[in-house]
DOFIDO-19379 format. One line per field, with one value per residue: residue in one letter; chain; x, y, z of N, C-alpha, C in turn. Coordinates in steps of 0.05 Angstrom, whole numbers, plus 5000, padded with zeros to 4 digits. Atoms other than C-alpha are relative to their C-alpha. Layout:
residuo <- a_...
cadena <- A_...
nX <- X_...
nY <- Y_...
nZ <- Z_...
caX <- X_...
caY <- Y_...
caZ <- Z_...
cX <- X_...
cY <- Y_...
cZ <- Z_...
This chain:
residuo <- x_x_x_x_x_x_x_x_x_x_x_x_x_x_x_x_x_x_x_x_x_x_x_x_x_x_x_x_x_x_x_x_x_x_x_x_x_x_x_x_x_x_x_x_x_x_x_x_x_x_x_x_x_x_x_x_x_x_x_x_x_x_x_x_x_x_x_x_x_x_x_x_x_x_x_x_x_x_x_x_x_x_x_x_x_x_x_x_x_x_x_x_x_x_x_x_x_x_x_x_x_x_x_x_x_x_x_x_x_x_x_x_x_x_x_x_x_x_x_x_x_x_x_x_x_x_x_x_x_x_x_x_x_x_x_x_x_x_x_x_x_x_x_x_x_x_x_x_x_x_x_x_x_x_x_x_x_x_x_x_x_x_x_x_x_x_x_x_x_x_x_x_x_x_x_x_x_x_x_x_x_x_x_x_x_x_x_x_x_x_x_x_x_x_x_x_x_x_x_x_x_x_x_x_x_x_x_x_x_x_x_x_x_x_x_x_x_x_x_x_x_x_x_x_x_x_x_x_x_x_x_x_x_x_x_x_x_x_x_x_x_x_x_x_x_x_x_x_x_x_x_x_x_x_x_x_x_x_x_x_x_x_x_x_x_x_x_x_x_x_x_x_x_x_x
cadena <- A_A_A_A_A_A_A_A_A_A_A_A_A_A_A_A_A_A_A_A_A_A_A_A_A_A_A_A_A_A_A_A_A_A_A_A_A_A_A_A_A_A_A_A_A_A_A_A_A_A_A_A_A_A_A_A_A_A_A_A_A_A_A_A_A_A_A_A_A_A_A_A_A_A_A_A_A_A_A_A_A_A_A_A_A_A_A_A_A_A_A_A_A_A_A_A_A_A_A_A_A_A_A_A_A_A_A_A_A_A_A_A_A_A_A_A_A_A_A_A_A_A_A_A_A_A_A_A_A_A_A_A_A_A_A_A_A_A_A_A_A_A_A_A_A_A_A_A_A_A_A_A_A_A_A_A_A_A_A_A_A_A_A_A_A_A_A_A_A_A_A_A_A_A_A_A_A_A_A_A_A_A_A_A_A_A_A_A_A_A_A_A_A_A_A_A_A_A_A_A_A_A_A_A_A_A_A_A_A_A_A_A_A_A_A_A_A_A_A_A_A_A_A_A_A_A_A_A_A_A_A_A_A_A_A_A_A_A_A_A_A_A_A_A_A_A_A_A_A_A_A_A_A_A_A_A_A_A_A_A_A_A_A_A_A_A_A_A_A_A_A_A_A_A_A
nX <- 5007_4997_4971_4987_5012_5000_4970_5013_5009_4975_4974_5012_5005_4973_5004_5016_4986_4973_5006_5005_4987_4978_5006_5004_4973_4989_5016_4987_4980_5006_5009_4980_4969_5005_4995_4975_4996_4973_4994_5013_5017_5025_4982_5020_4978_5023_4993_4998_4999_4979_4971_5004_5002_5003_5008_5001_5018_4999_5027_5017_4994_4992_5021_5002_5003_4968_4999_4973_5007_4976_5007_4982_4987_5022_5004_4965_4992_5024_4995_5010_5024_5006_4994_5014_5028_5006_5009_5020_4990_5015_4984_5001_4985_5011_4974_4978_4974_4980_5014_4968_5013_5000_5024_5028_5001_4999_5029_5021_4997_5022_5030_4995_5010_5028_5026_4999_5017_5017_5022_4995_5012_4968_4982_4995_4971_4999_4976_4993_4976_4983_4977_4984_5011_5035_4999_5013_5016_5008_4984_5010_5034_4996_4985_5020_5017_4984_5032_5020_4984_4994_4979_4998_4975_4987_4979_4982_5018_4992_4995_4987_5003_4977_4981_5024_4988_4990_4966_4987_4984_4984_5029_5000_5020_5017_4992_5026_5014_4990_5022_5029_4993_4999_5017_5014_4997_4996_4973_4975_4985_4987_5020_4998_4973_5011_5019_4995_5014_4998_4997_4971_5015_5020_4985_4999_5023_5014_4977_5002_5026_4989_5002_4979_4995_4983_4982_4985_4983_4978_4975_4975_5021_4991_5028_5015_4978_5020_4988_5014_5030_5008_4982_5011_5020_4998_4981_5021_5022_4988_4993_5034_5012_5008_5002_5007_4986_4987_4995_4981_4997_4973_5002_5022_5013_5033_5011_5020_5025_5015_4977_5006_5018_5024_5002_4999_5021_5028_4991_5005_5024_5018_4983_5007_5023_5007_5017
nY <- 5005_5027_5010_4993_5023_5028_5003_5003_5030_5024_4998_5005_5033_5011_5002_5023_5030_4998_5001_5026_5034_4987_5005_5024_5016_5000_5012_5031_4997_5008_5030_5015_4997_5021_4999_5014_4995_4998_5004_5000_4986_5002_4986_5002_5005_4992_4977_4972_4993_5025_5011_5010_4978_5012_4984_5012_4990_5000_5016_4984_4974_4984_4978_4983_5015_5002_5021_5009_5009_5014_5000_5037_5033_5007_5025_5013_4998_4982_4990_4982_5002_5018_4983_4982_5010_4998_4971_4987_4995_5009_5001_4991_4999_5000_5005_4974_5024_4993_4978_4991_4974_4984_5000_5026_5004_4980_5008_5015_4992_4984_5013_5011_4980_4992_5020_5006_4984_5013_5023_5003_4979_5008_4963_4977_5003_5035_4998_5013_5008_5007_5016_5002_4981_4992_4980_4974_5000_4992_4968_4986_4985_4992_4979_4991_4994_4999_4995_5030_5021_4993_5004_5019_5017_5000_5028_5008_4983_4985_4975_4982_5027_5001_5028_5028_5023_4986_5012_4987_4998_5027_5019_5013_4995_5017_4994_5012_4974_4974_4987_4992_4977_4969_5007_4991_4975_4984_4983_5015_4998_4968_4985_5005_4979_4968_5016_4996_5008_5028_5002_4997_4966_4998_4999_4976_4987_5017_4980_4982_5008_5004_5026_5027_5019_5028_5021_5016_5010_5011_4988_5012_5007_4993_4990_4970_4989_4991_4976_4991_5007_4985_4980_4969_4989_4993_4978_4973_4999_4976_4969_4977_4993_5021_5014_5031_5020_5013_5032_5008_5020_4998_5021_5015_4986_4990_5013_5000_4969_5002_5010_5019_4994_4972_4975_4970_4989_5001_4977_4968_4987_4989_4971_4983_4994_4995_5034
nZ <- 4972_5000_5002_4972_4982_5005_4990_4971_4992_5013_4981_4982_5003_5011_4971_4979_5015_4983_4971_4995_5004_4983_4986_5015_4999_4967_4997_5013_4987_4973_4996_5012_4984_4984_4983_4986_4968_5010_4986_4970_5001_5034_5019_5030_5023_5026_5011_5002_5030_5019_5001_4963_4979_4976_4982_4963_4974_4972_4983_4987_5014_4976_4996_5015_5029_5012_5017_5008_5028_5018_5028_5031_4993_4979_4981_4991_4978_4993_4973_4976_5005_4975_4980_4994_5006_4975_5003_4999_5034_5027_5026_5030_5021_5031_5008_5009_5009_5020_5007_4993_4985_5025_4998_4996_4979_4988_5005_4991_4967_4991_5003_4982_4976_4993_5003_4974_4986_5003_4995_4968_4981_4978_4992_5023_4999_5000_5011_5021_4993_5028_5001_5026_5014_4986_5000_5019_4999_4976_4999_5022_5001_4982_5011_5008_4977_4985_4981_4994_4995_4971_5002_5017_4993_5016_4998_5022_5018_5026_4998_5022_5019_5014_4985_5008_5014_5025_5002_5001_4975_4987_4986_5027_5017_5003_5026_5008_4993_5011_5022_4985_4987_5026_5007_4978_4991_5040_5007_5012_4995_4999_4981_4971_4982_4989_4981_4967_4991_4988_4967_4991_5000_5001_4973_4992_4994_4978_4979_4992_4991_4971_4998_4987_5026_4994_5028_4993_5016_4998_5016_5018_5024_5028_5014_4985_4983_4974_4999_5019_5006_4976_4987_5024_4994_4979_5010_5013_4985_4975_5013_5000_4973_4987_4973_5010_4982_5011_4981_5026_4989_5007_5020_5012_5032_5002_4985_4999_4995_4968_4981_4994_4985_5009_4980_5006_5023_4988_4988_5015_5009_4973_4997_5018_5013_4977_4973
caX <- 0201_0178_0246_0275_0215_0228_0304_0286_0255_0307_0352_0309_0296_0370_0381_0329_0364_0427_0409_0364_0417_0471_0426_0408_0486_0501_0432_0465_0529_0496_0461_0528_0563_0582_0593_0655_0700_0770_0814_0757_0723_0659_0693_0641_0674_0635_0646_0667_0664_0686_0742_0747_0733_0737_0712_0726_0683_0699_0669_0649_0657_0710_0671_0705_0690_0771_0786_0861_0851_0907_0926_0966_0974_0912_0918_1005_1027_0964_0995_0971_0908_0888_0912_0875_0808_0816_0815_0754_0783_0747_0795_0788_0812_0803_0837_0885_0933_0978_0951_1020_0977_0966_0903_0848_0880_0866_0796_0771_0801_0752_0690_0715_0716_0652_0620_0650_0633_0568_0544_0581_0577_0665_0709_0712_0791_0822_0895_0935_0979_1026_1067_1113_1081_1015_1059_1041_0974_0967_1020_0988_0914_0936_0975_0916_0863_0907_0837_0811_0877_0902_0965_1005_1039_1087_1132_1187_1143_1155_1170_1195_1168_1235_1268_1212_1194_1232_1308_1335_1370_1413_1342_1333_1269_1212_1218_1137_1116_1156_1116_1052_1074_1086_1028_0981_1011_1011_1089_1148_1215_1238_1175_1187_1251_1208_1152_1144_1089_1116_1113_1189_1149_1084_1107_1106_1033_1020_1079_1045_0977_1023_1005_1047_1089_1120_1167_1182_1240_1300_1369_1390_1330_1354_1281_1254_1323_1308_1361_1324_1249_1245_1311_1291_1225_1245_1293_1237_1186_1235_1259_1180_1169_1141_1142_1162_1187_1233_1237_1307_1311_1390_1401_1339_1311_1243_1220_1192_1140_1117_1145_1139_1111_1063_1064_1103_1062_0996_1023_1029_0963_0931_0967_0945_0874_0866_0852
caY <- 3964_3892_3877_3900_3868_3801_3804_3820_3755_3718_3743_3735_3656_3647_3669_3627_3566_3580_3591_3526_3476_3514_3499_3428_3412_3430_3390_3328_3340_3342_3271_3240_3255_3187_3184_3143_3136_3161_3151_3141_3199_3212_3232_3263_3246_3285_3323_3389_3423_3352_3331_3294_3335_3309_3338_3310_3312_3324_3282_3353_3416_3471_3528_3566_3518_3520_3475_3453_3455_3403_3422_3363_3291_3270_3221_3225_3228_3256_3264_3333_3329_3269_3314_3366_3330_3315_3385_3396_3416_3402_3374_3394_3378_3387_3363_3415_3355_3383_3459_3481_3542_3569_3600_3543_3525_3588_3590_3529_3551_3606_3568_3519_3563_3591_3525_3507_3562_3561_3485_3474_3536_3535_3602_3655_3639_3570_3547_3523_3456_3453_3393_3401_3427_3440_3501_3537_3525_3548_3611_3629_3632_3655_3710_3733_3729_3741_3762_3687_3658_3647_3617_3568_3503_3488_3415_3413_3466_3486_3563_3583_3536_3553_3501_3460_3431_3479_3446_3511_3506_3453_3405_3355_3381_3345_3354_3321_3375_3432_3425_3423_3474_3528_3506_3524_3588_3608_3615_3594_3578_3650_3682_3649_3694_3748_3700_3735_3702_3649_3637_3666_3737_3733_3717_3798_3806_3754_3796_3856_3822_3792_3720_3669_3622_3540_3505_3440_3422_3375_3403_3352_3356_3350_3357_3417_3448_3476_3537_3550_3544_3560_3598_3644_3655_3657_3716_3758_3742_3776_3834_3852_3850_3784_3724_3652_3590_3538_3464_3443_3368_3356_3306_3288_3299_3308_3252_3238_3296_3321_3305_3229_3268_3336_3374_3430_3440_3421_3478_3527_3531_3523_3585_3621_3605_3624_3551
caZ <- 6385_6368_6353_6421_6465_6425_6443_6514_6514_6477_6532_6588_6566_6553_6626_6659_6618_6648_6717_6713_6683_6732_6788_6755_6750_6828_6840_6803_6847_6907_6898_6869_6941_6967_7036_7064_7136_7121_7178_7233_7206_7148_7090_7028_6962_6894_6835_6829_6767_6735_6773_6848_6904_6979_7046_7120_7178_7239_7301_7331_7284_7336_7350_7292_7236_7221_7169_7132_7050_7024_6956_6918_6940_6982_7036_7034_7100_7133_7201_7213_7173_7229_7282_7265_7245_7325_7335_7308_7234_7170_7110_7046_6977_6899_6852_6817_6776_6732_6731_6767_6806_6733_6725_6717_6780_6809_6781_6809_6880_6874_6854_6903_6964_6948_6938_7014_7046_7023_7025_7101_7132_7148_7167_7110_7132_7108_7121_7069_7068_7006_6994_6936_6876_6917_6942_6875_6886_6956_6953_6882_6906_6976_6946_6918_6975_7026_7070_7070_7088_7165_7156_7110_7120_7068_7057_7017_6971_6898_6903_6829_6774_6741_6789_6791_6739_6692_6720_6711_6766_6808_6817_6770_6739_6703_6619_6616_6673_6645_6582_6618_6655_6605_6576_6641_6647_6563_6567_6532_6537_6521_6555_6623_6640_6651_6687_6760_6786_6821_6904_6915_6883_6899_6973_6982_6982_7046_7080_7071_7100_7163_7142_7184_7142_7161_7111_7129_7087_7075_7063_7018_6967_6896_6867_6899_6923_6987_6966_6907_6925_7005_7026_6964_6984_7056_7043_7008_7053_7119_7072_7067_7141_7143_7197_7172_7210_7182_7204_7161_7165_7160_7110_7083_7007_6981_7021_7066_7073_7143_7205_7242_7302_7271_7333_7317_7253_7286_7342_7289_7262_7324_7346_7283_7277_7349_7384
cX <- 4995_5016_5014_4986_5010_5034_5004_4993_5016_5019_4998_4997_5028_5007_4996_5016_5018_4998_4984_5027_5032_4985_4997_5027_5007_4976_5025_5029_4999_4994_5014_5010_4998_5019_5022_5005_5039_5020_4980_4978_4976_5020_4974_5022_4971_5014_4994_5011_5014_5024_4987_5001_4987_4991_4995_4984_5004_4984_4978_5018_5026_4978_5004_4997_5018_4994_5031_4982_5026_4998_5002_4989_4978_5012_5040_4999_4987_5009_4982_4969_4979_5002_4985_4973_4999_4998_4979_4998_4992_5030_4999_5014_4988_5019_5012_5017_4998_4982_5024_4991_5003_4966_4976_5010_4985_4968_4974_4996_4981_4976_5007_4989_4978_4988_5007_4988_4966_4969_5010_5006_5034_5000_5005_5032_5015_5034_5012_5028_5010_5019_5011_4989_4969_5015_4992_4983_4995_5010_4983_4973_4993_5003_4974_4969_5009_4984_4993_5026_5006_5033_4994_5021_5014_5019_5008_4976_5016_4994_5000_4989_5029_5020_4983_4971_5020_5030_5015_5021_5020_4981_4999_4978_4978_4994_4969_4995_5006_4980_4977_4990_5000_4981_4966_5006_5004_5033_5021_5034_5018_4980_5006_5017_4993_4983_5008_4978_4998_4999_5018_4997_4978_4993_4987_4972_4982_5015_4980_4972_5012_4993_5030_5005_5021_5007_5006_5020_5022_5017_5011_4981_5004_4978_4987_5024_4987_5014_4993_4973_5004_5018_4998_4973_5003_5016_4982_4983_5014_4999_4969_4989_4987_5012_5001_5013_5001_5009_5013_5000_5026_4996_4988_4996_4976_4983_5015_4992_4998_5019_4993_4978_4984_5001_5011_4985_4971_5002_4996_4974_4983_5001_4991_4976_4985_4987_5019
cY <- 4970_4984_5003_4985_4973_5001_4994_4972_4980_5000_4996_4968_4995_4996_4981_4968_5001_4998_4965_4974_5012_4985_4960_4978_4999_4984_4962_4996_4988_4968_4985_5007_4969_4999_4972_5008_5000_5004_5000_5024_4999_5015_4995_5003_5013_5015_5022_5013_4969_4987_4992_5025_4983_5022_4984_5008_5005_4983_5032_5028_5022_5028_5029_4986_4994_4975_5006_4999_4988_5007_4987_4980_4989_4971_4999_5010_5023_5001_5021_4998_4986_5015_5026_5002_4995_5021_5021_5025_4988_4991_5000_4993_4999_4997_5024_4985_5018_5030_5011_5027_5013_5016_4988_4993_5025_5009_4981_4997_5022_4989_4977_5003_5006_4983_4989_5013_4998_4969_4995_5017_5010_5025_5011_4997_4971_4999_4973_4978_4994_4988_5002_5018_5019_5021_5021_5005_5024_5032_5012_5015_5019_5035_5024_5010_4998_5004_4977_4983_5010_5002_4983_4993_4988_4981_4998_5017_5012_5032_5019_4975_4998_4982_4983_5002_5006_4984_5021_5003_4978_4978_4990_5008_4979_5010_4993_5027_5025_5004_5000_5027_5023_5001_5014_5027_5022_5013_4989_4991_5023_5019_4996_5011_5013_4994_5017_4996_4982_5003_5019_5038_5004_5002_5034_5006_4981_5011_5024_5000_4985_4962_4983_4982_4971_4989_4981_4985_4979_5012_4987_4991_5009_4998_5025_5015_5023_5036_5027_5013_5016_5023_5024_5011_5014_5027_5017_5004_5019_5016_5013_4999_4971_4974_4976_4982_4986_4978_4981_4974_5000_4972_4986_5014_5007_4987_4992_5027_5002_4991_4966_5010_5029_5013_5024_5014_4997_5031_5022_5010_4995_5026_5023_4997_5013_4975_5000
cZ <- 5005_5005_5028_5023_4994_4996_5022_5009_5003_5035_5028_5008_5001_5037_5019_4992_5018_5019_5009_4998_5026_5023_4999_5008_5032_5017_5002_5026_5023_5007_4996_5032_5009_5029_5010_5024_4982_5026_5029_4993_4973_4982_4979_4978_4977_4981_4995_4973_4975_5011_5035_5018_5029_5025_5023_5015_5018_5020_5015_4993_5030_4997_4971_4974_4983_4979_4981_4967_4983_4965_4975_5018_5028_5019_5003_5022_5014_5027_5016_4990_5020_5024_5004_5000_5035_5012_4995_4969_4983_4985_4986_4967_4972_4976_4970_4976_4976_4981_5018_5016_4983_5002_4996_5025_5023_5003_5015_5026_5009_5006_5023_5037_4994_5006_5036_5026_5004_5011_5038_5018_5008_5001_4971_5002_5000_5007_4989_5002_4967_4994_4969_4978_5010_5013_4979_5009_5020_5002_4980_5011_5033_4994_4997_5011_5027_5033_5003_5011_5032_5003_4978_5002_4975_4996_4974_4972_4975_5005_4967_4979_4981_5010_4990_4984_4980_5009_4994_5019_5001_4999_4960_4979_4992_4962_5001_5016_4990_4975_5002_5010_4991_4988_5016_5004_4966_5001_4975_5004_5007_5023_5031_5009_5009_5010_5028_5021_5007_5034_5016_4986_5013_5037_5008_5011_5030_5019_5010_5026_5023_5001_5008_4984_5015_4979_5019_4965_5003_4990_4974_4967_4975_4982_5001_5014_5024_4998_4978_4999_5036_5013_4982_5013_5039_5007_5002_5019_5030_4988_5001_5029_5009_5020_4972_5019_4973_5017_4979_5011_4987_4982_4982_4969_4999_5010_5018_5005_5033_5020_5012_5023_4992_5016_4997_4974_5013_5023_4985_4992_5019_5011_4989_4997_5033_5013_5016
């Protein structure tokens, strides 16, 4: 009986440890944020579980606390991000680098979200912009909480990691990301044939949930083939009943991102979050 009370204890103290230096570490966090002005607006900059993590302000929150969560490439061609911070849209980001929407990516998008929700009060519903490989991200963890998502905007977006970075395809690939890549997802060369957990599958389960979908693409993109990565996913995504828009730029490649003027993408998720 000794033995069992003085376990109890053990396990009880072990506990309270945990919970303290847990609370301790998101303490430390909090006091590390440093406050900046990122296009005109406050921008908090801190770490999140160890790695950068950003968070825009708004001049005057919208009444639904909407907010955009960029998943790659911070600050490239922030058009709508700006456009929508006038709006009254939070912006969001964490950094994900070279986790290919494997599961540590997937992971830290949970603890992420909670910790947003949470410390600033936003919408239990975020939507997602995914430039290039930051489509894994966004489709992967979308896919998955298909309940917290509104819509998702999508540029020139990796669909199939087997194009990108694997080069299986027509698209030139990336031989450093590919072995990262497989790596993040515990596969292998042979294993990945039977990989179906990419965007261009996973697609199905935001169909069945009626999530609204924008690709902005270039036709002529020999990195991210647009016939590979969006017209695949775009396919699956009708055949299951779902809704997507497509904004082909004729001639263009993988750059530039976005459009010069944002409005029909700023449009869409206005549309969809109900503003």
């Amino acid at each position: 009986m000794k033995t069992r009370k003085k376990t109890t204890l053990q396990f009880c103290f072990l506990f309270c440890l945990l919970a303290q230096l847990a609370f301790t570490s998101h303490a430390s966090d909090e006091r590390a944020t440093v406050h900046t002005t990122w296009n005109g607006f406050e921008m908090l900059e801190f770490q999140f579980e160890g790695v950068e993590a950003k968070v825009v302000l708004p001049h005057q929150p919208n009444p639904h606390k909407n907010w955009i969560w960029r998943t790659q490439f911070w600050a490239h061609e922030p058009q709508v991000d700006i456009a929508l911070l006038q709006k009254g849209f939070h912006v969001v980001y964490v950094d994900v680098v070279d986790l290919y929407g494997g599961p540590k990516s997937m992971h830290r998008f949970d603890g992420f979200y909670n910790h947003l929700i949470q410390r600033f009060g936003l919408s239990p519903k975020t939507v997602f912009e995914g430039l290039s490989r930051g489509g894994l991200d966004a489709y992967n963890w979308a896919s998955r909480n298909a309940d917290k998502v509104y819509c998702i905007y999508a540029d020139a977006p990796v669909c199939d990691i087997k194009s990108w970075p694997g080069g299986l395809g027509k698209g030139k690939g990336s031989k450093n990301d590919w072995e990262k890549c497989l790596k993040a997802y515990d596969l292998t060369e042979a294993t990945v044939n039977d990989f179906k957990d990419s965007p261009i599958n996973n697609c199905v389960k935001l169909a069945a949930a009626k999530i609204p979908l924008l690709h902005v693409c270039g036709d002529a993109d020999d990195v991210v083939p647009i016939d590979e990565n969006t017209y695949q996913l775009a396919e699956k995504y009708r055949s299951a009943g779902g809704a997507i828009e497509l904004i082909v730029k004729k001639g263009v490649g993988h750059h530039p991102h976005c459009l010069k003027d944002p409005q029909p993408i700023v449009d869409f998720i206005l549309k969809n979050t109900g503003n």
